[in-house]
KEZA-919074 format. One record per residue (C-alpha): x, y, z; residue in one letter; residue number from 1; chain. Coordinates in Angstrom, 2 decimals. Example, Ala and Ser with C-alpha at 12.3 -4.5 7.8 and 13.67 -1.06 7.14 Angstrom:
<sites>
site x=12.30; y=-4.50; z=7.80; residuo=A; num=1; cadena=A
site x=13.67; y=-1.06; z=7.14; residuo=S; num=2; cadena=A
</sites>
This chain:
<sites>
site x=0.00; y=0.00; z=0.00; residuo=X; num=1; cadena=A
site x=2.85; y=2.55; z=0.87; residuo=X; num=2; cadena=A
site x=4.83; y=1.93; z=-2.56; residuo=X; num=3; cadena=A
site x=0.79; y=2.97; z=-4.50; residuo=X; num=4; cadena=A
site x=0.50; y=5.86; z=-1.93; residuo=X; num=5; cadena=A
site x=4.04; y=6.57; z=-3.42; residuo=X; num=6; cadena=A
site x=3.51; y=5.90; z=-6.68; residuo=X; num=7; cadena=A
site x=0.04; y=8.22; z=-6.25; residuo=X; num=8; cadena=A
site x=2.30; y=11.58; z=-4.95; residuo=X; num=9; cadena=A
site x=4.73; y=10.97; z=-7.65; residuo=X; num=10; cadena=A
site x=1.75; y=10.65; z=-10.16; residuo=X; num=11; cadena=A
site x=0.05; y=13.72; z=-8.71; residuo=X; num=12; cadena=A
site x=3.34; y=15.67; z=-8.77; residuo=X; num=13; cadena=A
site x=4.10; y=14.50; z=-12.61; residuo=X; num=14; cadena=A
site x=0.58; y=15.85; z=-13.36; residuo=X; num=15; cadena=A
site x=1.16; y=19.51; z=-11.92; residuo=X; num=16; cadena=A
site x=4.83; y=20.06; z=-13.49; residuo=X; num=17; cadena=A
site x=3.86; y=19.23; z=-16.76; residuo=X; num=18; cadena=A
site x=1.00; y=19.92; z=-19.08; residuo=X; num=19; cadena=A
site x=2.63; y=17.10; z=-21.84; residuo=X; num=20; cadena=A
site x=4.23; y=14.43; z=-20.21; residuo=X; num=21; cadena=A
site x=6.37; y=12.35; z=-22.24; residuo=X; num=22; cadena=A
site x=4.26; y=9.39; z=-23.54; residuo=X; num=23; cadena=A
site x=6.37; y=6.45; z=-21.18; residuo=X; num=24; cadena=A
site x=5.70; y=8.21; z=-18.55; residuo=X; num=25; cadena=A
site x=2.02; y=9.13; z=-18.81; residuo=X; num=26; cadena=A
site x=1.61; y=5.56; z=-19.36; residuo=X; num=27; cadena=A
site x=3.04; y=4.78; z=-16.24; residuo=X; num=28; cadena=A
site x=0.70; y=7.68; z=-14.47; residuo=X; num=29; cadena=A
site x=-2.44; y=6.35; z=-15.83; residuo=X; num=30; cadena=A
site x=-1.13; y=2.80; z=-14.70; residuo=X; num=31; cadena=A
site x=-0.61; y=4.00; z=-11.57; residuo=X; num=32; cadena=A
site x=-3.51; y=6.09; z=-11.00; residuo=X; num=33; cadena=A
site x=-5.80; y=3.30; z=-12.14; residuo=X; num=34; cadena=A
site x=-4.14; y=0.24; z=-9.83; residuo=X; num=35; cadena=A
site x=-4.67; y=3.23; z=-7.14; residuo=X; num=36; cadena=A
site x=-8.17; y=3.63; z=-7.98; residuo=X; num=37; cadena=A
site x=-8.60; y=-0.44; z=-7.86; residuo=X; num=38; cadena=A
site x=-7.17; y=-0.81; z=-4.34; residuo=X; num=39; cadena=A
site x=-9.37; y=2.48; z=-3.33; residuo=X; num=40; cadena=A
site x=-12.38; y=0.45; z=-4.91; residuo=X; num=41; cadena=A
site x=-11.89; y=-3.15; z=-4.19; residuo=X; num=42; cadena=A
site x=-14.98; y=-4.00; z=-2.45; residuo=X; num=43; cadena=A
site x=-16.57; y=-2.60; z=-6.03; residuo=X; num=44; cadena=A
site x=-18.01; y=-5.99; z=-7.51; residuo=X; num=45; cadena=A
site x=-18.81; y=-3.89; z=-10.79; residuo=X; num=46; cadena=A
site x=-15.72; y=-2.81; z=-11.04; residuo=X; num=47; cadena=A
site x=-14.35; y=-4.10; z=-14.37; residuo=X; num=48; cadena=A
site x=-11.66; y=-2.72; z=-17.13; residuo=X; num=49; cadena=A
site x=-14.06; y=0.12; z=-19.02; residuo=X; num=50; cadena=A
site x=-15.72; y=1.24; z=-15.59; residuo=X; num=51; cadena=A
site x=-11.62; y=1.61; z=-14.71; residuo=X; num=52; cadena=A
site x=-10.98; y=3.06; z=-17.90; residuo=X; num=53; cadena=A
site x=-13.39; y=5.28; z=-17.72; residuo=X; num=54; cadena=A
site x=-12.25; y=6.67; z=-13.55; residuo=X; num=55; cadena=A
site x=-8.87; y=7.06; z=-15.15; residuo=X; num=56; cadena=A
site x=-9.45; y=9.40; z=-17.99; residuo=X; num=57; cadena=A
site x=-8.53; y=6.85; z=-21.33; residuo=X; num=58; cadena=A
site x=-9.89; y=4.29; z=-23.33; residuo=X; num=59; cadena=A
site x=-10.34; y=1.04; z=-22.98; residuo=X; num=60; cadena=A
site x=-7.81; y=0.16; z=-25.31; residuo=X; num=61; cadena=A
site x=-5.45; y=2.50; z=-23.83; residuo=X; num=62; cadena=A
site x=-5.63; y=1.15; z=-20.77; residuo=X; num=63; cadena=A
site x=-5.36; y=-2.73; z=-22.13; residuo=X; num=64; cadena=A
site x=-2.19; y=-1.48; z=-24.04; residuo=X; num=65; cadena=A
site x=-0.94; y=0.36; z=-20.96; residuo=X; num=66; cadena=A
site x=-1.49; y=-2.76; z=-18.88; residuo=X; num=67; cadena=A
site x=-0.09; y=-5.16; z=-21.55; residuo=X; num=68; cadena=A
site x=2.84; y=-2.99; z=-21.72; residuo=X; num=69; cadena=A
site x=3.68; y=-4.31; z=-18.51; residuo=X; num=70; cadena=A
site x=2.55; y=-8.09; z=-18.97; residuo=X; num=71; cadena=A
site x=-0.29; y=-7.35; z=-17.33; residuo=X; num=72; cadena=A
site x=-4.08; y=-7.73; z=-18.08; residuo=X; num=73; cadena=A
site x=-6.57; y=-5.49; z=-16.39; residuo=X; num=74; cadena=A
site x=-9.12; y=-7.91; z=-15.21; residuo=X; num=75; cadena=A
site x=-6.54; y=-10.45; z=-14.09; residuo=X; num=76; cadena=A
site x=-4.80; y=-7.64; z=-12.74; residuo=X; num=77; cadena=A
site x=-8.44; y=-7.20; z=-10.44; residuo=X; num=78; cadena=A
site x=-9.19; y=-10.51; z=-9.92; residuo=X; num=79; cadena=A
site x=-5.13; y=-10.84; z=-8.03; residuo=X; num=80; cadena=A
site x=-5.66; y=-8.15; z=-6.10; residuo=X; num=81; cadena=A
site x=-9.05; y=-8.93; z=-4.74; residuo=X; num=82; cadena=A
site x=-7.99; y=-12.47; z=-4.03; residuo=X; num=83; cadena=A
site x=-4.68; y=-11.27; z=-2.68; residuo=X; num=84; cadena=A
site x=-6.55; y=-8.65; z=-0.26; residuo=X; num=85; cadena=A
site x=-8.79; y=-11.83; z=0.53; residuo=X; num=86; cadena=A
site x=-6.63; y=-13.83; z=1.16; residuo=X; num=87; cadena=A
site x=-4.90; y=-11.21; z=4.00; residuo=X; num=88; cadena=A
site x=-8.33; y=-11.39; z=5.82; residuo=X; num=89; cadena=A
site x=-8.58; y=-15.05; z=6.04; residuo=X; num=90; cadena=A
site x=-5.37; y=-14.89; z=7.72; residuo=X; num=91; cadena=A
site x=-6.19; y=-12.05; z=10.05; residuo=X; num=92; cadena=A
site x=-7.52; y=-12.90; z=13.40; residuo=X; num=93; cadena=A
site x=-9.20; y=-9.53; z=13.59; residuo=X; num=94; cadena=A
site x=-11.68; y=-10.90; z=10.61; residuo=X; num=95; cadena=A
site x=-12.04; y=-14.58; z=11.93; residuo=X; num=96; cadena=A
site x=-15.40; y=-13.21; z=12.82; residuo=X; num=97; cadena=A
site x=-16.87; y=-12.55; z=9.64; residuo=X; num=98; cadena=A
site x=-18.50; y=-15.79; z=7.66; residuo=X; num=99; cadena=A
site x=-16.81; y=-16.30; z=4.17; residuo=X; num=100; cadena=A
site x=-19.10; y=-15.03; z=2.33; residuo=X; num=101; cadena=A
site x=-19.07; y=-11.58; z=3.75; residuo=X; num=102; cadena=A
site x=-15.50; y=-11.54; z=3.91; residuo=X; num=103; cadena=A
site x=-15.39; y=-12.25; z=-0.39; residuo=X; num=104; cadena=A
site x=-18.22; y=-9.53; z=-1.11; residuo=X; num=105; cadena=A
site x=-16.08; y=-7.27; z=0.75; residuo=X; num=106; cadena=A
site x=-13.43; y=-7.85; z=-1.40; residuo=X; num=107; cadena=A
site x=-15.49; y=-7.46; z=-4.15; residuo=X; num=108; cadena=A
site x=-16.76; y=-11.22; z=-5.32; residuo=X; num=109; cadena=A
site x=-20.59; y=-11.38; z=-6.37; residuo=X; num=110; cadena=A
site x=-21.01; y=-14.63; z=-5.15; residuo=X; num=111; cadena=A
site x=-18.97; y=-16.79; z=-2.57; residuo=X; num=112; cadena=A
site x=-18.53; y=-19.98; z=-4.82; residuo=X; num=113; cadena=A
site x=-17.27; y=-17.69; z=-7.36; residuo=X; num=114; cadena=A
site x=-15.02; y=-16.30; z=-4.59; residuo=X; num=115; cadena=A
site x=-14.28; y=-20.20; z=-3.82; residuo=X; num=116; cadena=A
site x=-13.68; y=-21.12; z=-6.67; residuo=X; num=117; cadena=A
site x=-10.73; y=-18.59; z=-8.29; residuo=X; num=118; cadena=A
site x=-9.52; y=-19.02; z=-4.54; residuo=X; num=119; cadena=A
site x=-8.77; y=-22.73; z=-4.78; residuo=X; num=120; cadena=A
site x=-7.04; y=-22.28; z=-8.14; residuo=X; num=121; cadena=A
site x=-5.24; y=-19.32; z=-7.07; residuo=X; num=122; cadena=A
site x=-3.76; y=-20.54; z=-3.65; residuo=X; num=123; cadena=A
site x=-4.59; y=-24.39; z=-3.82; residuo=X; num=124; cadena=A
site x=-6.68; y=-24.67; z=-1.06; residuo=X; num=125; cadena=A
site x=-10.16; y=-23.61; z=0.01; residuo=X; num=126; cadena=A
site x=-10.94; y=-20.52; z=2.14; residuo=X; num=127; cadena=A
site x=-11.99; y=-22.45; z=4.66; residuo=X; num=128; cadena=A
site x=-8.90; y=-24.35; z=5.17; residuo=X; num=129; cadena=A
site x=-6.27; y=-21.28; z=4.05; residuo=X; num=130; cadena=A
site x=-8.32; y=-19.20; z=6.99; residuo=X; num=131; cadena=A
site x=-8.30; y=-22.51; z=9.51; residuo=X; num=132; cadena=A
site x=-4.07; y=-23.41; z=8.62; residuo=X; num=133; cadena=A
site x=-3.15; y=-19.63; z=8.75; residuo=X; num=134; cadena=A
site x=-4.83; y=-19.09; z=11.93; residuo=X; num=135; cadena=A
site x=-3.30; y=-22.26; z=13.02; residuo=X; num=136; cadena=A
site x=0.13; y=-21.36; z=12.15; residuo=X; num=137; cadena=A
site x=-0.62; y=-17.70; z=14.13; residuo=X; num=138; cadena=A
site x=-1.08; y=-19.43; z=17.50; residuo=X; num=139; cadena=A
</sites>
């Protein structure tokens, strides 16, 4: 989170010194300003690449080839983070608390076995058992 808040100032400051930033660099600014606006909107489950696109100030397109640029793709981009910030939670003992399900629309899943699913292929476990051996481990 502190390297984006980083990223963010430097982004701002790029913005205000310049009114034509080179084109490498803009690039990075809009990357950075829209994996900023992702982590700001994470819980969002309708946010997808043009709704991002479109918070950021460029195309679609733009975006994809900004993203790409970096071997990245925008909605696998999302999908990491929100299982990623997940993920944190089930290990947290401050969110043992909260059932599954409430835990994944939080983190922006529309449904939990959707959220189970892309969790077990991305980690190789279920939630259940990632939030039971992390806890585990914690003790």
């Amino acid at each position: 989170m502190a390297s984006i808040g980083v990223d963010l100032i430097v982004a701002s400051i790029a913005e205000q010194m310049a009114k034509e930033v080179p084109r490498p660099l803009h690039g990075t600014v809009v990357v950075q300003r829209a994996k900023a606006f992702v982590e700001a909107n994470l819980a969002d489950p309708t946010l997808d690449p043009p709704k991002l696109a479109a918070a950021v100030g460029v195309s679609l397109r733009r975006l994809q080839e900004l993203f790409q640029e970096r071997g990245q793709h925008i909605s696998d981009w999302i999908w990491q983070r929100r299982l990623e910030a997940a993920a944190k939670r089930l290990a947290d003992p401050g969110y043992v608390h909260l059932p599954i399900g409430t835990l994944a629309y939080g983190c922006g899943f529309a449904s939990q076995a959707h959220f189970s699913r892309r969790f077990k292929a991305c980690f190789g476990t279920a939630p259940t058992e990632y939030r039971h051996a992390a806890l585990v481990s914690a003790q």
